[in-house]
C-alpha positions in Angstrom: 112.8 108.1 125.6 114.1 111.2 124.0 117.5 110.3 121.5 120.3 112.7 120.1 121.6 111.3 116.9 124.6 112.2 115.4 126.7 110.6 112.6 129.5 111.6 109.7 129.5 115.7 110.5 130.9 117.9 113.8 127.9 119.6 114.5 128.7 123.2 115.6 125.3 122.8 117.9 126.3 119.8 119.7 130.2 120.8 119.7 129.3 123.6 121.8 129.6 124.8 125.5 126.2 124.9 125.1 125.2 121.8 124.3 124.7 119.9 128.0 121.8 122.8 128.3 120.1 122.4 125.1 120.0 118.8 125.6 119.4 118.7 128.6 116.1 116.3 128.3 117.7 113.9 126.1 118.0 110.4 127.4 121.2 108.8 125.4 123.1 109.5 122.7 123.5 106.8 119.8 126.4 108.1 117.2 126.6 105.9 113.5 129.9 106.3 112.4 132.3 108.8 110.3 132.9 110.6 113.8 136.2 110.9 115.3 136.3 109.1 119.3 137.4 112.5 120.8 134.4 114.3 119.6 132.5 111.5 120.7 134.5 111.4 124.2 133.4 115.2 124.1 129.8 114.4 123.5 130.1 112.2 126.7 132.1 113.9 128.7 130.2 117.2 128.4 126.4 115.4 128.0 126.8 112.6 131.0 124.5 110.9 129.2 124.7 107.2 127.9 126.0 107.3 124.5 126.2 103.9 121.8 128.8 103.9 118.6 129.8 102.4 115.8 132.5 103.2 113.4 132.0 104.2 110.1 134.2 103.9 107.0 136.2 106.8 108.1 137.6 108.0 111.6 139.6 104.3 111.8 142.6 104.9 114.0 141.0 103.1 116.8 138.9 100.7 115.1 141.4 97.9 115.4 140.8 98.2 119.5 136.7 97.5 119.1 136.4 95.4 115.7 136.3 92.2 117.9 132.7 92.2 119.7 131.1 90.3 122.1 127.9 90.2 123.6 127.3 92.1 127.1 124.8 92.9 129.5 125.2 96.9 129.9 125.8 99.0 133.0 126.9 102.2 131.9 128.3 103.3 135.2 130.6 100.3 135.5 134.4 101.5 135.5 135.5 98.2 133.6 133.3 98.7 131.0 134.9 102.3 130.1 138.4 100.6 130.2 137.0 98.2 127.9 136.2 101.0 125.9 139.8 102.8 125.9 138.6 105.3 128.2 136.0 107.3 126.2 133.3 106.8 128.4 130.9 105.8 124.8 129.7 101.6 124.6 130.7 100.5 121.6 127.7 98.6 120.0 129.3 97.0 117.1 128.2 93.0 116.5 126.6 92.9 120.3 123.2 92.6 121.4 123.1 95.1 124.2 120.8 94.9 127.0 120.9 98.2 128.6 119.3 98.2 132.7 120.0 101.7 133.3 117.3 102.6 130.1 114.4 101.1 129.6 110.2 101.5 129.6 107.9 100.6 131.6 105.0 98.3 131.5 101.8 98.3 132.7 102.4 96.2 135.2 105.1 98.3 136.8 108.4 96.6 135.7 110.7 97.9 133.8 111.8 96.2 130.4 115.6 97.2 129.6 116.5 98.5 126.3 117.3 96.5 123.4 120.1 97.1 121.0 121.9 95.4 118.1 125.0 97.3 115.7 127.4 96.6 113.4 129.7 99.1 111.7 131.1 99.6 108.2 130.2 100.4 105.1 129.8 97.9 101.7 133.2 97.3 100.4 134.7 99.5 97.6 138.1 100.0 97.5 139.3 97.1 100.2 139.8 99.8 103.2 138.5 99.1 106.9 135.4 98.8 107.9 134.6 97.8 104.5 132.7 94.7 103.4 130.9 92.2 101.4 126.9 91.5 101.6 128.2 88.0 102.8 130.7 89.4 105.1 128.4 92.0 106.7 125.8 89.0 106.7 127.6 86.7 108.5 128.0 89.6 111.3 124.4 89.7 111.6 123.5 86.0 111.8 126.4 85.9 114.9 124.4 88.1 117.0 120.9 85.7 116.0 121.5 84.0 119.0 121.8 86.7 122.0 118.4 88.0 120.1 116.4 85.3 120.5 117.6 85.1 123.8 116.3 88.4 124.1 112.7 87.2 122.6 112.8 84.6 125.0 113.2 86.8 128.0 111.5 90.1 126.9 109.5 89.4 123.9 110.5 91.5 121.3 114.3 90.5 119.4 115.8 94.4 119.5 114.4 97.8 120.0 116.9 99.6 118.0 119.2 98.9 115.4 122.6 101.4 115.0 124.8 100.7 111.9 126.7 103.4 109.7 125.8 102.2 106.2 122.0 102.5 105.4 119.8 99.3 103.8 119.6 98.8 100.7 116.6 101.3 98.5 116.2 103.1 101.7 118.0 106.4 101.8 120.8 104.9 100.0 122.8 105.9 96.3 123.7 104.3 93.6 127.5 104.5 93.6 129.5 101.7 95.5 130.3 103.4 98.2 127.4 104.6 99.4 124.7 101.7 98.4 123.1 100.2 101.2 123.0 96.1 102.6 120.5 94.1 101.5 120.7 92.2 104.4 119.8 94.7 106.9 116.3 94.6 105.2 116.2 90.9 106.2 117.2 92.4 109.8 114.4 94.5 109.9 112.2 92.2 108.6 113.0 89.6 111.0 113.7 91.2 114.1 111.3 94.1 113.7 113.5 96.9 115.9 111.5 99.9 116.3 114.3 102.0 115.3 117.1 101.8 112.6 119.7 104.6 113.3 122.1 105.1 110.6 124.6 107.5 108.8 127.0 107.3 106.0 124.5 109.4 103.4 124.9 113.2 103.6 122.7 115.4 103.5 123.0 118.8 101.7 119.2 119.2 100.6 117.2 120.3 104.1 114.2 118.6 101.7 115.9 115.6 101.2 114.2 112.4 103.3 115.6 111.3 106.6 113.4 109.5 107.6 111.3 106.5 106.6 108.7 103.7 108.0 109.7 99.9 106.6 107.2 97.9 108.3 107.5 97.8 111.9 110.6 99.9 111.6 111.7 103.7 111.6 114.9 104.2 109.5 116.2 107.4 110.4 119.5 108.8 108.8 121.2 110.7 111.6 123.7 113.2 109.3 124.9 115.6 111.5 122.6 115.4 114.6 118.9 115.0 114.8 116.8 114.4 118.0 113.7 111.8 118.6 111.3 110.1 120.8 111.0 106.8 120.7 108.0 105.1 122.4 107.0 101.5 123.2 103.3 99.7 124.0 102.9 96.7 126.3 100.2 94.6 126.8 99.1 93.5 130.2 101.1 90.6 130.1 104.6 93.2 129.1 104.7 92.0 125.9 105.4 95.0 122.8 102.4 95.7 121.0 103.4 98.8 118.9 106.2 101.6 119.0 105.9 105.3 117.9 109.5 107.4 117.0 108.7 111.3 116.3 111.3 113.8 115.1 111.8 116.8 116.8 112.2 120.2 115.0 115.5 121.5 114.5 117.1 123.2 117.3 
């Protein structure tokens, strides 16, 4: 499954009439905050692909419309679910457990396996604006969705597949200001629920040397600044149950 990232920055290769073309292999498009909705509503509008968001600690206007999540089966076709969404065609994945039918893999017995994914939004509180909280507060978000995740270990084996947020965890990719340190308690996410993928933003990047990508146990944490594009791969067993995961980055482009 081939993903566009994007997060924090309008990327002059992805705001561009040329963009359906050069992504034209890309599967969906997962965006982790600091974007304005229009440029996202672009993104979808001029991609047609499937396209997951959360908000940032920036970009706020609409926030108030999504902040109160719920936990949905996905169809990204379905007309009621882009009213639900204020008409910009993007599924908001903040504090749901998304199952999405229309992507998945496939195992070895021939069934498909939908994709699994889990978000919040926000960044750790430092100066009392939106979207800003607490490690308790952005805790508590986490430990609401616990129960549509084991659900989803029940019915597909694995807890989540991917795991979008804005803010990064805490020692990975992170700073040392308040603003932009990371939640400890996504590392008990990560541990726990083992997604293969961590897509995040919030931490710019002005160094092309600086790291963007790191391996926390069973999890790839990828900071998607600007845009970057991936694979992300999943082994079953016989019996369809995940054995292993493989994300690699593609080169610029």
């Amino acid at each position: 499954m081939r993903i566009l990232c994007v997060s924090d920055q309008i990327d002059p290769l992805v705001y561009s009439s040329q963009v359906k073309e050069r992504y034209k292999d890309v599967d969906a498009v997962f965006a982790a905050g600091d974007l304005s909705l229009e440029y996202v509503d672009y993104i979808v509008t001029t991609m047609g692909k499937p396209t997951y968001f959360v908000f940032g600690n920036h970009n706020l206007k609409e926030f108030k419309f999504y902040k109160k999540g719920t936990h949905t089966e996905n169809f990204y076709e379905n007309p009621i679910t882009q009213i639900q969404n204020h008409g910009h065609g993007a599924d908001y994945a903040g504090n749901k457990v998304i199952r999405c039918r229309h992507l998945g893999f496939k195992t070895p017995t021939g069934k498909t396996t939908p994709l699994l994914i889990a978000g919040v939004s926000g960044s750790l509180k430092y100066n009392n604006g939106l979207a800003q909280y607490t490690e308790f507060q952005m805790f508590r978000q986490l430990l609401e969705m616990v129960p549509a995740l084991l659900w989803n270990k029940i019915r597909y084996g694995r807890y989540c597949d991917i795991f979008l947020t804005h803010a990064s965890p805490r020692h990975i990719h992170d700073r040392e200001d308040q603003c932009h340190k990371g939640f400890e308690c996504y590392n008990w996410f990560i541990k726990k629920f083992k997604p293969a993928l961590m897509i995040h933003g919030h931490i710019h990047l002005y160094d092309l040397q600086a790291k963007r990508v790191t391996k926390t146990g069973e999890t790839t944490v990828v900071n998607a600044y600007s845009h970057l594009v991936l694979d992300l791969s999943m082994d079953f067993d016989s019996k369809g149950e995940k054995i292993g995961s493989d994300v690699s980055i593609h080169p610029d482009r």
